[in-house]
N, C-alpha and C positions, 0 to 999 in steps of 0.2 A: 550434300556437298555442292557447290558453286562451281559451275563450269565457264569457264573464260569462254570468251565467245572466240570464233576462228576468226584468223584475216580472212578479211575480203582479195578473195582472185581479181586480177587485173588482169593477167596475164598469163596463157600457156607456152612454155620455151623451148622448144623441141630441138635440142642441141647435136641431137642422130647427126644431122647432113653436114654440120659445121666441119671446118677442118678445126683439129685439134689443139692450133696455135692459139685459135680464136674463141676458144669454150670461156676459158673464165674468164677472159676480159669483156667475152657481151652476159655473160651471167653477172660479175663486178657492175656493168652499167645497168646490166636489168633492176638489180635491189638498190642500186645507190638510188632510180627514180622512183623507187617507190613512197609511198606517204608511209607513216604511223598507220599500224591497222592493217596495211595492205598489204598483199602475198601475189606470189608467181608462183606455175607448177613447173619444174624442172624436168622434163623428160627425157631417158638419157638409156644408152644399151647397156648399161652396166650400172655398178651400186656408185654412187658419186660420194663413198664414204670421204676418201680424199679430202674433196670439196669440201665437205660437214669438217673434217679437222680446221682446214684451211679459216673457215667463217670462226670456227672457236677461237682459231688466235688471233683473227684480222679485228673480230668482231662479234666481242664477248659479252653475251647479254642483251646484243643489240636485234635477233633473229630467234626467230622458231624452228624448228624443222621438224615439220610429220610425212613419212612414207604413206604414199596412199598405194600402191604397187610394186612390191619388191620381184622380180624376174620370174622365170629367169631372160624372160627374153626381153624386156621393157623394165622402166625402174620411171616412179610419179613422185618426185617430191613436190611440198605444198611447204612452201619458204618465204615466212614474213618478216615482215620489219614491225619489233617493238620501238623503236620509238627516233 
């Protein structure tokens, strides 16, 4: 079987210190600059399932998302742009 190659990390996001107004509109800019291919790791204190709903309906088909660290006290997504 054929494994899809991963995006390429650009970028790690560590959204901990952010206040909470400001999470998804620098995570919205963080994947809007990204290229085709290319990913950011989102890290966050809690599961940003939320968020993952949010991209399915903003933006379906257009992202990947693989947890590389689920908590319980840290959470690593690895979130790319298909295309």
């Amino acid at each position: 079987m054929e494994q899809k190659p991963r995006p390429f990390i650009t970028v790690e996001l560590d959204i901990r210190p952010v206040p909470p107004r400001q999470r998804h509109p620098l995570i919205d800019a963080t994947f809007d600059g990204l290229k085709p291919g290319e990913a950011f790791v989102l890290v966050n204190d809690h599961d940003p399932k939320p968020l993952h709903y949010a991209f399915q309906h903003e933006r379906p088909g257009r992202f990947t998302w693989e947890y590389l660290e689920q908590g319980p006290d840290i959470w690593r997504v690895r979130i790319g742009k298909t295309e």
